[in-house]
PyMOL commands that place a pseudoatom at each C-alpha (Angstrom):
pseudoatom trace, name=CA, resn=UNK, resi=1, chain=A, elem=C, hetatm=0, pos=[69.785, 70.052, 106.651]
pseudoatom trace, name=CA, resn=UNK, resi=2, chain=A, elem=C, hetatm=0, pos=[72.210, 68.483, 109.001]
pseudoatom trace, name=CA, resn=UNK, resi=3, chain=A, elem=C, hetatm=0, pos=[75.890, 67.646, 107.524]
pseudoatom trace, name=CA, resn=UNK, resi=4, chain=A, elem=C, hetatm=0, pos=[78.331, 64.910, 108.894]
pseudoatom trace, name=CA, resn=UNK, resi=5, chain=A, elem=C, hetatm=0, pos=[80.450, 66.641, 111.053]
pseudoatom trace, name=CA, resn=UNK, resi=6, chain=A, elem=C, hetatm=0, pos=[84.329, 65.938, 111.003]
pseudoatom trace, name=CA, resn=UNK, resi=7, chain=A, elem=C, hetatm=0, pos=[86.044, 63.465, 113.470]
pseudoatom trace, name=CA, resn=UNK, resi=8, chain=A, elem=C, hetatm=0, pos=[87.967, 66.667, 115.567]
pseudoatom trace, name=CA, resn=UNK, resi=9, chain=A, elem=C, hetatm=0, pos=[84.940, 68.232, 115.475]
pseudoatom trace, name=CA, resn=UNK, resi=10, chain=A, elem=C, hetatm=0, pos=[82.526, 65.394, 116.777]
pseudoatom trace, name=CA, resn=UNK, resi=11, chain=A, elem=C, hetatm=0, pos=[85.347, 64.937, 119.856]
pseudoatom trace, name=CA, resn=UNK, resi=12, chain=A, elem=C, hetatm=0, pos=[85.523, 68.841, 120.696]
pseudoatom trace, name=CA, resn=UNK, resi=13, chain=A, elem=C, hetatm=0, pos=[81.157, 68.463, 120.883]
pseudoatom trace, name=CA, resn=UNK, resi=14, chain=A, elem=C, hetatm=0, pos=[81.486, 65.664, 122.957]
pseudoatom trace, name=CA, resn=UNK, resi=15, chain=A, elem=C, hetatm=0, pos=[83.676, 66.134, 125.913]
pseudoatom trace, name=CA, resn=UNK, resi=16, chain=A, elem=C, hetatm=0, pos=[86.226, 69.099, 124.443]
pseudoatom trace, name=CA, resn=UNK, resi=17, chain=A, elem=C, hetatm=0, pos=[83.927, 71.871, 124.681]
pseudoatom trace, name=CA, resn=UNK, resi=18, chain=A, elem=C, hetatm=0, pos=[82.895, 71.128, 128.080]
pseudoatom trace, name=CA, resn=UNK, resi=19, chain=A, elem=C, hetatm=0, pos=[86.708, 71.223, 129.239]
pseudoatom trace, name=CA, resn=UNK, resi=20, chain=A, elem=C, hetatm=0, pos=[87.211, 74.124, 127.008]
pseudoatom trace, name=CA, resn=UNK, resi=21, chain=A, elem=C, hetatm=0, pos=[84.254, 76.105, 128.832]
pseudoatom trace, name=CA, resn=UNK, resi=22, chain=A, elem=C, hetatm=0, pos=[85.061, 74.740, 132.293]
pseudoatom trace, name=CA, resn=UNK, resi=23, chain=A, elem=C, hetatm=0, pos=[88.792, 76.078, 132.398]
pseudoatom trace, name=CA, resn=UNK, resi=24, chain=A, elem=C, hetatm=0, pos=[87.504, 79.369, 131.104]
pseudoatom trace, name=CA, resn=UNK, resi=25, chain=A, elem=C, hetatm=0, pos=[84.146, 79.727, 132.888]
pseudoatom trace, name=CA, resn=UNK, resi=26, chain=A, elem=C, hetatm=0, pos=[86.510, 79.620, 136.027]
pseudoatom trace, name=CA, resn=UNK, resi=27, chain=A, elem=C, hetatm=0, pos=[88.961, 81.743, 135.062]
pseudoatom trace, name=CA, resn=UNK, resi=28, chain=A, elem=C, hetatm=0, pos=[86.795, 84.537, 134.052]
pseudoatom trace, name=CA, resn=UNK, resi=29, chain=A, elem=C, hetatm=0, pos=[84.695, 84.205, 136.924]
pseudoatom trace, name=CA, resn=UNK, resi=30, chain=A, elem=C, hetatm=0, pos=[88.558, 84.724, 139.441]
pseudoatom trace, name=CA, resn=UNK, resi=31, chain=A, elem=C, hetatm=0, pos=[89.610, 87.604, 137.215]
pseudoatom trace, name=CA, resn=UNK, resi=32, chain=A, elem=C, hetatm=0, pos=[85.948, 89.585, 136.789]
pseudoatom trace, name=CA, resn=UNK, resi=33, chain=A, elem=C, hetatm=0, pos=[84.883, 89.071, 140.555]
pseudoatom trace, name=CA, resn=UNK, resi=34, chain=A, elem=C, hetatm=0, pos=[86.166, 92.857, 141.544]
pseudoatom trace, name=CA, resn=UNK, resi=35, chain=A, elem=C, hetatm=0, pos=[83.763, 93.643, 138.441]
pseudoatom trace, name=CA, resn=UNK, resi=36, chain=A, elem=C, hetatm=0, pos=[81.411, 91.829, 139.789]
pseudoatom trace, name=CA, resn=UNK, resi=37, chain=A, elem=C, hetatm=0, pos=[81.134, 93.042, 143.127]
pseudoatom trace, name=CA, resn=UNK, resi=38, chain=A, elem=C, hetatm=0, pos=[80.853, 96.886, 142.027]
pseudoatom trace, name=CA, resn=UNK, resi=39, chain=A, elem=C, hetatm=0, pos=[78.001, 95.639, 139.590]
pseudoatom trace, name=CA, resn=UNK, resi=40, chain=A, elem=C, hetatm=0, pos=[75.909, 93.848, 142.059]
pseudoatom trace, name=CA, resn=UNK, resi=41, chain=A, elem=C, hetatm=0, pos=[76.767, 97.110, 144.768]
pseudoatom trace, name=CA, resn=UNK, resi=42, chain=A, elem=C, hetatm=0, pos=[75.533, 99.272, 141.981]
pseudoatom trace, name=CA, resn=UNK, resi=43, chain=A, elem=C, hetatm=0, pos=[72.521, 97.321, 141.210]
pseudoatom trace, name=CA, resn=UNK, resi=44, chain=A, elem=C, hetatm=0, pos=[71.651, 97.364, 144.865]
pseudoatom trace, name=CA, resn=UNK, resi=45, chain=A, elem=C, hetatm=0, pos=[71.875, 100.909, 145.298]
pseudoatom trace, name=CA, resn=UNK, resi=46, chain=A, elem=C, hetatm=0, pos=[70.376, 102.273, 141.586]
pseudoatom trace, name=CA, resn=UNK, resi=47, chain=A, elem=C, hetatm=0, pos=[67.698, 99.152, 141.221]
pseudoatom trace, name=CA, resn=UNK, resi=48, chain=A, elem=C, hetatm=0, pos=[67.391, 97.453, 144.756]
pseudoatom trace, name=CA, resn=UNK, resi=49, chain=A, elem=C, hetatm=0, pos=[66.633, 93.937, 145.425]
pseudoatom trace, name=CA, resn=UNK, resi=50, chain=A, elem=C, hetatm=0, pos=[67.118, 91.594, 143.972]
pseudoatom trace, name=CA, resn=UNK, resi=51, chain=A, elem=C, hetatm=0, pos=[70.422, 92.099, 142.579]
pseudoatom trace, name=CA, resn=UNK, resi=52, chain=A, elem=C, hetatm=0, pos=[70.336, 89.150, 139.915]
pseudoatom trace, name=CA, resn=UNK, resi=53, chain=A, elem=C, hetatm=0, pos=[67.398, 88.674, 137.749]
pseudoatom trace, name=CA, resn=UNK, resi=54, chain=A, elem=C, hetatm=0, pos=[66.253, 84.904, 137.219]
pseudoatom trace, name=CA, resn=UNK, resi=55, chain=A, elem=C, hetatm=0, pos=[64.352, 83.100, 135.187]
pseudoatom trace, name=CA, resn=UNK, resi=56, chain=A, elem=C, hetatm=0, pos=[63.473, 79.704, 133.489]
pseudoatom trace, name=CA, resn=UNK, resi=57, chain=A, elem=C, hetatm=0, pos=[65.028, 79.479, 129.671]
pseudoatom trace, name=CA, resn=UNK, resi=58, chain=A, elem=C, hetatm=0, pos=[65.711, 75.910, 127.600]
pseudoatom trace, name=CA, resn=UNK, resi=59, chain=A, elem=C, hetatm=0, pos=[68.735, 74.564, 127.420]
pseudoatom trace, name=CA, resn=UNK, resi=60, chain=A, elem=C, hetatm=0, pos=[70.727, 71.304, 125.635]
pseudoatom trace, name=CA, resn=UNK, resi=61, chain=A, elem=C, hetatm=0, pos=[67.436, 69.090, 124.450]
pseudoatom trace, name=CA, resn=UNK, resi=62, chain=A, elem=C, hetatm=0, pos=[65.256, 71.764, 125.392]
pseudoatom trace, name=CA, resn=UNK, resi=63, chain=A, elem=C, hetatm=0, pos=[65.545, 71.022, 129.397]
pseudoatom trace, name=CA, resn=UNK, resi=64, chain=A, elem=C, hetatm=0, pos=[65.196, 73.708, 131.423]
pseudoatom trace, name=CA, resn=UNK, resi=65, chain=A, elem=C, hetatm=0, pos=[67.875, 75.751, 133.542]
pseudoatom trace, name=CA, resn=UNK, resi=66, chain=A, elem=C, hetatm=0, pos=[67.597, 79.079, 135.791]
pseudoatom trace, name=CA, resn=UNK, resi=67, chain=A, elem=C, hetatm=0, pos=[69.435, 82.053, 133.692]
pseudoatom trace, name=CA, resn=UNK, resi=68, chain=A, elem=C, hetatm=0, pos=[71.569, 84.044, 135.788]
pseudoatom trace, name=CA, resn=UNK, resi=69, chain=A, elem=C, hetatm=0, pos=[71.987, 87.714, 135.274]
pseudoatom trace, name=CA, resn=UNK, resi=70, chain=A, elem=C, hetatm=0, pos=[72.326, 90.871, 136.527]
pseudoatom trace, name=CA, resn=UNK, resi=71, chain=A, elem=C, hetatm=0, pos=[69.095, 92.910, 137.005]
pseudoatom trace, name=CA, resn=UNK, resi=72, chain=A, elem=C, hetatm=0, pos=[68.688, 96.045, 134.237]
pseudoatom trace, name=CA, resn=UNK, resi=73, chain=A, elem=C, hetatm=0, pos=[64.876, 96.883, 134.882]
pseudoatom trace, name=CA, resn=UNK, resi=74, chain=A, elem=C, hetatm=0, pos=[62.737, 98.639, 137.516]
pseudoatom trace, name=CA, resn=UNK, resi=75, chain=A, elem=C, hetatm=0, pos=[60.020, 96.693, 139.103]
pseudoatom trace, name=CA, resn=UNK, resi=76, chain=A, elem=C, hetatm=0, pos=[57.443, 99.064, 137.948]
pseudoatom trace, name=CA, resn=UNK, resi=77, chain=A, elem=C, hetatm=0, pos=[54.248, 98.249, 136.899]
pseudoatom trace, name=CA, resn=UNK, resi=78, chain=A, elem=C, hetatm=0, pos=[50.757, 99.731, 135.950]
pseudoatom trace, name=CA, resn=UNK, resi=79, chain=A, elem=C, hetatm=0, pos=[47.739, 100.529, 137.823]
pseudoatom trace, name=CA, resn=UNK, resi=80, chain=A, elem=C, hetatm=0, pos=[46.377, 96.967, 136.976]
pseudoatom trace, name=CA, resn=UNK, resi=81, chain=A, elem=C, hetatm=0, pos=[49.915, 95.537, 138.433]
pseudoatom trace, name=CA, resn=UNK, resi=82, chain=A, elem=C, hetatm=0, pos=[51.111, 94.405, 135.154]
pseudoatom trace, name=CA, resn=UNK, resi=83, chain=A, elem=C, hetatm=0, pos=[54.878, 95.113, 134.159]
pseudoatom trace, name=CA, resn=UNK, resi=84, chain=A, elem=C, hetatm=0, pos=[55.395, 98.395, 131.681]
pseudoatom trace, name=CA, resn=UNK, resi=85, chain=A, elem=C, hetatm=0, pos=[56.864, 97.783, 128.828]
pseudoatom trace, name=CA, resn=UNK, resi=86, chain=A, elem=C, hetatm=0, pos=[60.899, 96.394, 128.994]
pseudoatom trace, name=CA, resn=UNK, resi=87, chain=A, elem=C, hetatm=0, pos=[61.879, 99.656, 127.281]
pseudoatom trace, name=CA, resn=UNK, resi=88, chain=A, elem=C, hetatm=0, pos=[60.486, 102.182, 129.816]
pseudoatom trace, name=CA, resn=UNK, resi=89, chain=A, elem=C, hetatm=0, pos=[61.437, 99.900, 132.443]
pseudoatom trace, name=CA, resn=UNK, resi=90, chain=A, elem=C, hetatm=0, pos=[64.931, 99.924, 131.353]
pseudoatom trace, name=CA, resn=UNK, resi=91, chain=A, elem=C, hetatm=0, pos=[67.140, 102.842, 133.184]
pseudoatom trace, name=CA, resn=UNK, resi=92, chain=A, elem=C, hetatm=0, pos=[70.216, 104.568, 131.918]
pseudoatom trace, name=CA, resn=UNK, resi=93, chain=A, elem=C, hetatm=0, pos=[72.716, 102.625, 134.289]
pseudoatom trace, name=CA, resn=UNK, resi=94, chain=A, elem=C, hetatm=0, pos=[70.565, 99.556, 133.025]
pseudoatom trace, name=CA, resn=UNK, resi=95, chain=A, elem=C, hetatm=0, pos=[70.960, 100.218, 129.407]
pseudoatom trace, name=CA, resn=UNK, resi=96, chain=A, elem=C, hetatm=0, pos=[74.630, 100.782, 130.332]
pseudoatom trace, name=CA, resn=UNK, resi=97, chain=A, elem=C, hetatm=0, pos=[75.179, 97.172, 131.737]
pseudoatom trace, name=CA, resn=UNK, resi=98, chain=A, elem=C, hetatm=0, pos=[73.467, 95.899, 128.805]
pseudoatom trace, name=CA, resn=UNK, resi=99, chain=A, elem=C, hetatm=0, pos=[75.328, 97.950, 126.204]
pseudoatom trace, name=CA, resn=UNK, resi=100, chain=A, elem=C, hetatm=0, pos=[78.729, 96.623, 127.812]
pseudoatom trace, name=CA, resn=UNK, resi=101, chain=A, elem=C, hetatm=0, pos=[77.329, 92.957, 128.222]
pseudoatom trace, name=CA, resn=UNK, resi=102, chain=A, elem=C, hetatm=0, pos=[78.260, 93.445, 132.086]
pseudoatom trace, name=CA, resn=UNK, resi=103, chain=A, elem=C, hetatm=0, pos=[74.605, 92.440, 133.036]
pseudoatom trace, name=CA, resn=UNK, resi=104, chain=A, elem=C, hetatm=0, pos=[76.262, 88.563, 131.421]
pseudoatom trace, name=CA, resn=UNK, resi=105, chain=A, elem=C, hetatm=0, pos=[78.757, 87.999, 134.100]
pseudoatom trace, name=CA, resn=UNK, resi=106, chain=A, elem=C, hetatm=0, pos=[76.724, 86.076, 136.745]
pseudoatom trace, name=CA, resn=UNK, resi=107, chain=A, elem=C, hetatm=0, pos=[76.007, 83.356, 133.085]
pseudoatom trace, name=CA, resn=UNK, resi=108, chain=A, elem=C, hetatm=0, pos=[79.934, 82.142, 133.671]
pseudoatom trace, name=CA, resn=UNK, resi=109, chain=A, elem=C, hetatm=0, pos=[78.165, 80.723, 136.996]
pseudoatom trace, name=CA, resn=UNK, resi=110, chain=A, elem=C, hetatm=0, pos=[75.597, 78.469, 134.649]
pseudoatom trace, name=CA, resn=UNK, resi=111, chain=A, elem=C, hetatm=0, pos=[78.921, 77.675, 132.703]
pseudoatom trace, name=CA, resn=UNK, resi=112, chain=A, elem=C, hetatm=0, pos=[80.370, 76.160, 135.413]
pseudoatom trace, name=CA, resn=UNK, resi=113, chain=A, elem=C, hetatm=0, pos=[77.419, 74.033, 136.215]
pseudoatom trace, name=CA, resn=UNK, resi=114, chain=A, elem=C, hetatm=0, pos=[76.867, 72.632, 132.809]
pseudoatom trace, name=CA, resn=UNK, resi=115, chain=A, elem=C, hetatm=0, pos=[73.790, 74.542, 131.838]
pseudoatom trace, name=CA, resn=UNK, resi=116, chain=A, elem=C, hetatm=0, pos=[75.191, 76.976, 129.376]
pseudoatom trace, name=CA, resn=UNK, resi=117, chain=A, elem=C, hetatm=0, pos=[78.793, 77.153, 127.046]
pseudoatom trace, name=CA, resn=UNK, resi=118, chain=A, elem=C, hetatm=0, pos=[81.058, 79.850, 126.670]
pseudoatom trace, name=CA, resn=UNK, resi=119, chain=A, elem=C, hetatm=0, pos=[79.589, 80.033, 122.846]
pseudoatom trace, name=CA, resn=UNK, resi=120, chain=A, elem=C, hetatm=0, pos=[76.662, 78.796, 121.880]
pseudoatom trace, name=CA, resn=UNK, resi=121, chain=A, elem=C, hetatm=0, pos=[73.010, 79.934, 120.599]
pseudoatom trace, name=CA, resn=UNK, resi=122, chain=A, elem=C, hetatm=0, pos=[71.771, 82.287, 122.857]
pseudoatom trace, name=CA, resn=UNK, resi=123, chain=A, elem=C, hetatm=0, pos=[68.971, 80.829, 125.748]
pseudoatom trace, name=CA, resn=UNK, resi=124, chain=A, elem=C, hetatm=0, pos=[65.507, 82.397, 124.832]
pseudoatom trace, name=CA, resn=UNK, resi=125, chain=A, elem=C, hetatm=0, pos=[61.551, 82.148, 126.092]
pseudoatom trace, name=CA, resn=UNK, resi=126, chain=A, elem=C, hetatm=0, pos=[60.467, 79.422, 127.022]
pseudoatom trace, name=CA, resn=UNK, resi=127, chain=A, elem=C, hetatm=0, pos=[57.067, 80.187, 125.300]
pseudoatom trace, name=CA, resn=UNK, resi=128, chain=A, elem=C, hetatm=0, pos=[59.056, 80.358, 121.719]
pseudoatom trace, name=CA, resn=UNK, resi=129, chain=A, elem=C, hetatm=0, pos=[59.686, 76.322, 121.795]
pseudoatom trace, name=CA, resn=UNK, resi=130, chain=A, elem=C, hetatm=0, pos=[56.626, 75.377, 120.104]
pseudoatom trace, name=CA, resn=UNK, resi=131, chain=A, elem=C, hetatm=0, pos=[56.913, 78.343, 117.794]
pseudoatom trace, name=CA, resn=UNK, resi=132, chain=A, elem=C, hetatm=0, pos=[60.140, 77.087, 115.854]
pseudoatom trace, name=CA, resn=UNK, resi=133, chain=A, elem=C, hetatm=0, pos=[60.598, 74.750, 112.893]
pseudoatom trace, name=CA, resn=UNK, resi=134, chain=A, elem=C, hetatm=0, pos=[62.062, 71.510, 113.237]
pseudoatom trace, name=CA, resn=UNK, resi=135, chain=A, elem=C, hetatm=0, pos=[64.655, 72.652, 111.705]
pseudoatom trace, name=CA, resn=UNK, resi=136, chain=A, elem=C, hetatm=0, pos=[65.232, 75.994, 113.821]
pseudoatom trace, name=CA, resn=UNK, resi=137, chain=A, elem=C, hetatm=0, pos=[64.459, 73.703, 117.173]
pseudoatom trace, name=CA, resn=UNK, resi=138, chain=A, elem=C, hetatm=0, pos=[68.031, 72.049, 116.202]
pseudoatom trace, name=CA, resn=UNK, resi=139, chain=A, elem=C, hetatm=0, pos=[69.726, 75.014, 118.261]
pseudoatom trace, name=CA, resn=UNK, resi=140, chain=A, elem=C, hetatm=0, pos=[68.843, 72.675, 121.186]
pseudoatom trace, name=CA, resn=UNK, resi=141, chain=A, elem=C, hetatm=0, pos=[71.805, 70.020, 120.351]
pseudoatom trace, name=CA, resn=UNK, resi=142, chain=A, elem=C, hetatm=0, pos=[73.848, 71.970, 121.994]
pseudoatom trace, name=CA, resn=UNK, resi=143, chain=A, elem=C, hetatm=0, pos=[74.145, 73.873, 125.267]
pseudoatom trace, name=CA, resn=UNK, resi=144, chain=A, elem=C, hetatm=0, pos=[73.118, 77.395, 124.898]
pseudoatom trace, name=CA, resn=UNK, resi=145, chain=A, elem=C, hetatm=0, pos=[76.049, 79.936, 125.348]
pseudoatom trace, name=CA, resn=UNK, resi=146, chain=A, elem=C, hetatm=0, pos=[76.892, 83.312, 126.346]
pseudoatom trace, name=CA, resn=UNK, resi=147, chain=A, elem=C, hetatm=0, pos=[77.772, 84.692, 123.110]
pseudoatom trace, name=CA, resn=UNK, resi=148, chain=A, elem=C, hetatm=0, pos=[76.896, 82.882, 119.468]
pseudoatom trace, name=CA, resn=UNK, resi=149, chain=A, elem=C, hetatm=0, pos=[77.781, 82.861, 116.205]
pseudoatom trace, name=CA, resn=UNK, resi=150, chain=A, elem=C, hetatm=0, pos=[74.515, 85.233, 115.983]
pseudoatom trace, name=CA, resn=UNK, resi=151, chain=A, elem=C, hetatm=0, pos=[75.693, 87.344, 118.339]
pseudoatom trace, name=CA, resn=UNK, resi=152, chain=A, elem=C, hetatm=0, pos=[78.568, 88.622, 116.490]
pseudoatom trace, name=CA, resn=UNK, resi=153, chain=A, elem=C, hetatm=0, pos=[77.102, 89.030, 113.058]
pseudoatom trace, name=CA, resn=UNK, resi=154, chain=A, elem=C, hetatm=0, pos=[74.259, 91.332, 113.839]
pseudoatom trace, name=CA, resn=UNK, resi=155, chain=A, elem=C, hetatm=0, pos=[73.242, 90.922, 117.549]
pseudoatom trace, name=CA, resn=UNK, resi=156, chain=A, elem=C, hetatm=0, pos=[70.252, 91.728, 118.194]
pseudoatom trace, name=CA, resn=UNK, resi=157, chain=A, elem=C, hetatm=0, pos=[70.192, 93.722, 114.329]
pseudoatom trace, name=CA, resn=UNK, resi=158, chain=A, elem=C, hetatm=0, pos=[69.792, 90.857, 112.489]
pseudoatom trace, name=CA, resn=UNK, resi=159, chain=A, elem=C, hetatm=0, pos=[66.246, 89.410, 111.661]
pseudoatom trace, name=CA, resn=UNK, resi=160, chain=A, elem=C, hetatm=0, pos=[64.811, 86.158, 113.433]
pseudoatom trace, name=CA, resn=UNK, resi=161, chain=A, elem=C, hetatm=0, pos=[65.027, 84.163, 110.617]
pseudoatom trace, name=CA, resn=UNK, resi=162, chain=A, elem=C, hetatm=0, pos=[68.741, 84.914, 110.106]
pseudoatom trace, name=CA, resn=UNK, resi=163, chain=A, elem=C, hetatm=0, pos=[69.569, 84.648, 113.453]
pseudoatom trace, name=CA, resn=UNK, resi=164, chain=A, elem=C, hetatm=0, pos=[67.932, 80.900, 113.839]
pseudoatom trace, name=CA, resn=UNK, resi=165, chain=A, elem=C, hetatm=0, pos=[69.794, 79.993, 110.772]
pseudoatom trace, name=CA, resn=UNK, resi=166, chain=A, elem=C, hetatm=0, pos=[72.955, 81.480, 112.111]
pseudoatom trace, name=CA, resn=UNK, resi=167, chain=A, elem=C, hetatm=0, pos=[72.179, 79.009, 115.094]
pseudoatom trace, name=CA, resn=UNK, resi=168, chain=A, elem=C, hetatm=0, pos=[71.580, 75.745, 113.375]
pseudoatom trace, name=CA, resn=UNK, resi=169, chain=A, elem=C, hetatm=0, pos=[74.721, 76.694, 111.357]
pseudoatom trace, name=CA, resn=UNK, resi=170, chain=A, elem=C, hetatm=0, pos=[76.744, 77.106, 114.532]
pseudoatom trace, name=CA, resn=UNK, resi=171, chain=A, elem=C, hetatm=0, pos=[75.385, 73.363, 115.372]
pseudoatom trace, name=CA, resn=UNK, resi=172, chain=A, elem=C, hetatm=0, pos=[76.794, 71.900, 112.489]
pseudoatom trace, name=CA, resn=UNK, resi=173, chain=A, elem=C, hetatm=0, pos=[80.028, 73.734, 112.244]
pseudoatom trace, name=CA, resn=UNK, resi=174, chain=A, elem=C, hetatm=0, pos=[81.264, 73.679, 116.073]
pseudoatom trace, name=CA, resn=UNK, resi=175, chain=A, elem=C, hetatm=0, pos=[85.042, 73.333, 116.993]
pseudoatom trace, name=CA, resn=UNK, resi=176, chain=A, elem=C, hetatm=0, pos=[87.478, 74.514, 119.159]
pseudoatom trace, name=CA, resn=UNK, resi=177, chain=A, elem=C, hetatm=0, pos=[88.597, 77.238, 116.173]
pseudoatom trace, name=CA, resn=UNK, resi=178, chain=A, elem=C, hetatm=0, pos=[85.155, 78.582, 115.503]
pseudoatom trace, name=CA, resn=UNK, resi=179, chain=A, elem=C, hetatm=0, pos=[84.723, 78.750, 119.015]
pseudoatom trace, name=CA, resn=UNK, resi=180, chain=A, elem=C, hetatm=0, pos=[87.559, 81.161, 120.011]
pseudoatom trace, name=CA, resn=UNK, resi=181, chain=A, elem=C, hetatm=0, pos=[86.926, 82.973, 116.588]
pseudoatom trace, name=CA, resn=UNK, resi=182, chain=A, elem=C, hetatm=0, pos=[83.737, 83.664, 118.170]
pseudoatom trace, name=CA, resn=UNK, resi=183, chain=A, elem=C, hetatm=0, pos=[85.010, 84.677, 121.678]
pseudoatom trace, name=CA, resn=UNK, resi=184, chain=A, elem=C, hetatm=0, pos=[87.811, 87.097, 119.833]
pseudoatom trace, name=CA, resn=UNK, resi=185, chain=A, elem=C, hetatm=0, pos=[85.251, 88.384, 118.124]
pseudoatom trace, name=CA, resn=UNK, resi=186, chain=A, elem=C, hetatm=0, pos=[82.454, 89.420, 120.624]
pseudoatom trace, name=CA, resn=UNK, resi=187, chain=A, elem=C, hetatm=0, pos=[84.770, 91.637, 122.581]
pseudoatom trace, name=CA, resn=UNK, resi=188, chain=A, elem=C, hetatm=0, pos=[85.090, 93.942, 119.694]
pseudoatom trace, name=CA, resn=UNK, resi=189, chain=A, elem=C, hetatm=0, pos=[81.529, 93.781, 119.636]
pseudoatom trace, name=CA, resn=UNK, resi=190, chain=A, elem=C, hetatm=0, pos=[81.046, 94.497, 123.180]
pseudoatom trace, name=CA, resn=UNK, resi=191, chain=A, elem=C, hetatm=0, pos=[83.653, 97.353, 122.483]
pseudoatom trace, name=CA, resn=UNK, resi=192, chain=A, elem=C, hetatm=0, pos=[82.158, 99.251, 119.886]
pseudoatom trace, name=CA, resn=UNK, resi=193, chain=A, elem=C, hetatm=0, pos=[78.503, 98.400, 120.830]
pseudoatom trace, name=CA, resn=UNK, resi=194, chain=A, elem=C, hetatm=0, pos=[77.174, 97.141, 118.021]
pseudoatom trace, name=CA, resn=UNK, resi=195, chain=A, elem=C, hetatm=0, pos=[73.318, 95.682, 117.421]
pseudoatom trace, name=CA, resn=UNK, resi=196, chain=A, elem=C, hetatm=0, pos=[72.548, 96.164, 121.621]
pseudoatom trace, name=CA, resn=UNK, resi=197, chain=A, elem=C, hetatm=0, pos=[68.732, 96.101, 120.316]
pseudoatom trace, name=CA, resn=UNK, resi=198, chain=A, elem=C, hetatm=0, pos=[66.549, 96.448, 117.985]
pseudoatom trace, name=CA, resn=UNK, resi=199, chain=A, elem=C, hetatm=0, pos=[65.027, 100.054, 117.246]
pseudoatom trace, name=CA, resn=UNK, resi=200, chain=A, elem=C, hetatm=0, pos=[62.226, 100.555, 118.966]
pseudoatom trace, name=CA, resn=UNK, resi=201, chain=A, elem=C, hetatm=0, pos=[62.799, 97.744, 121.735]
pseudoatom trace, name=CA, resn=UNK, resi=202, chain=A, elem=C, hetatm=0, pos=[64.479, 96.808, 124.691]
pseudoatom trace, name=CA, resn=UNK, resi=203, chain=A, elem=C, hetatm=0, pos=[66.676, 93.936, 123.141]
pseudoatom trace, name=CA, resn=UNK, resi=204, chain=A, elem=C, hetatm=0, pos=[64.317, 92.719, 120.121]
pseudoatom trace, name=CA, resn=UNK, resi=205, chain=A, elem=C, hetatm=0, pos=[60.835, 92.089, 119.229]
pseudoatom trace, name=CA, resn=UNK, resi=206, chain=A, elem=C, hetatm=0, pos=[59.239, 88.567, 120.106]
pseudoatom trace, name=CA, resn=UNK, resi=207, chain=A, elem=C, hetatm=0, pos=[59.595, 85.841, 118.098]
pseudoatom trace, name=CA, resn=UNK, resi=208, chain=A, elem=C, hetatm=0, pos=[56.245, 84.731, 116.870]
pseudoatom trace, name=CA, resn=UNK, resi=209, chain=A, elem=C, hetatm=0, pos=[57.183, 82.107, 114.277]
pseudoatom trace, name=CA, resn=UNK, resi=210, chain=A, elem=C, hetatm=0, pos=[58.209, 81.154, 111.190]
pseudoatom trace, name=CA, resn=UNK, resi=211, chain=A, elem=C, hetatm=0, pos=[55.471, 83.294, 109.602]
pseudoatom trace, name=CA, resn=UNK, resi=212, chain=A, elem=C, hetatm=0, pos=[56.486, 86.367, 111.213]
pseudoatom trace, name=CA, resn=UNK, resi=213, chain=A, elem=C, hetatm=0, pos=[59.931, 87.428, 110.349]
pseudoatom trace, name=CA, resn=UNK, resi=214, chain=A, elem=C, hetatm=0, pos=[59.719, 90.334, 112.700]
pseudoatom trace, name=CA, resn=UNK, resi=215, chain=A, elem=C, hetatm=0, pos=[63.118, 92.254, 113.230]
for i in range(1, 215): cmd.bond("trace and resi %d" % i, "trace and resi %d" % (i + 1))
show_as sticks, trace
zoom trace
């Protein structure tokens, strides 16, 4: 159920966030560009071309945006041409950008343009839209962000259904405060490596609906 949000909160949504994640989105992009560079060399050399994997995800009202990232998987695929599984198709120096959220950095560039937030609930498949509830679909009122409220209690650990409600509670409860409470807290998450995926998969399992509570 949606609450009234306060006044400070209702301003921060409505223009202060955006400043918030411009000023930031550019200043991490200035001080991580060395990073950046070895990555992308790395990629190159370990994983080929193209260095950034992209693809379509839904964004603020569900509109669609290119995700930027840094590629962590081979190209390889089966005898039929269809991609192996993302596990096997993961490498060690892949699972290593993942595990240190390095494979994120090229995301401060969709910052920037307005398709994503510093903090917000995390972008996923297109194909889950018209598998959510109403009320989980409400993680669409605002733009999608690097790191969420999700993302640092449980990661990719946590079930579906607790990390859509985590979401929608983000929605309700955004500010300037919870935001940097957020930030300071996913790079002790990053550090100690907590809830990188789910046993047994890449990242998680699909989401297949409200029925299906599957991590």
């Amino acid at each position: 159920m949606k609450r009234e949000q306060p006044r400070s909160a209702r301003t921060y949504r409505g223009g202060g966030q955006r400043a918030f994640d411009v000023v930031a989105a550019s200043a991490l992009l200035i001080v991580s560009a060395p990073i950046q560079g070895v990555v992308a060399a790395l990629v190159r050399a370990k994983l080929g071309s193209p260095v950034l994997f992209k693809q379509e995800r839904p964004g603020l009202n569900g509109q669609t945006f290119q995700i930027l990232k840094f590629r962590t998987m081979t190209s390889a695929a089966d005898e039929k041409g269809q991609p192996i599984p993302d596990d096997v198709r993961v490498t060690r120096f892949g699972q290593l950008l993942r595990s240190t959220s390095l494979d994120e950095l090229p995301e401060l560039w969709n910052v920037v343009k307005g398709q994503m937030s510093m903090v917000g609930p995390r972008p996923l498949l297109l194909h889950y839209l018209p598998r959510y509830t109403p009320e989980q679909a409400r993680r669409h009122e605002v733009r999608p962000g690097i790191t969420g409220w999700a993302q640092v209690n449980g990661r990719n650990n946590a079930s579906w259904k607790d990390k859509l409600e985590m979401d929608t509670w983000y929605v309700d409860n955004v500010s300037l405060g919870l935001d940097l409470q957020i930030l300071a807290r996913t790079l002790r998450t990053v550090f100690t490596r907590i809830g990188i995926s789910t046993e047994g998969h890449a990242t998680a399992p699909e989401f297949l609906g409200q029925a299906s509570d599957d991590a």
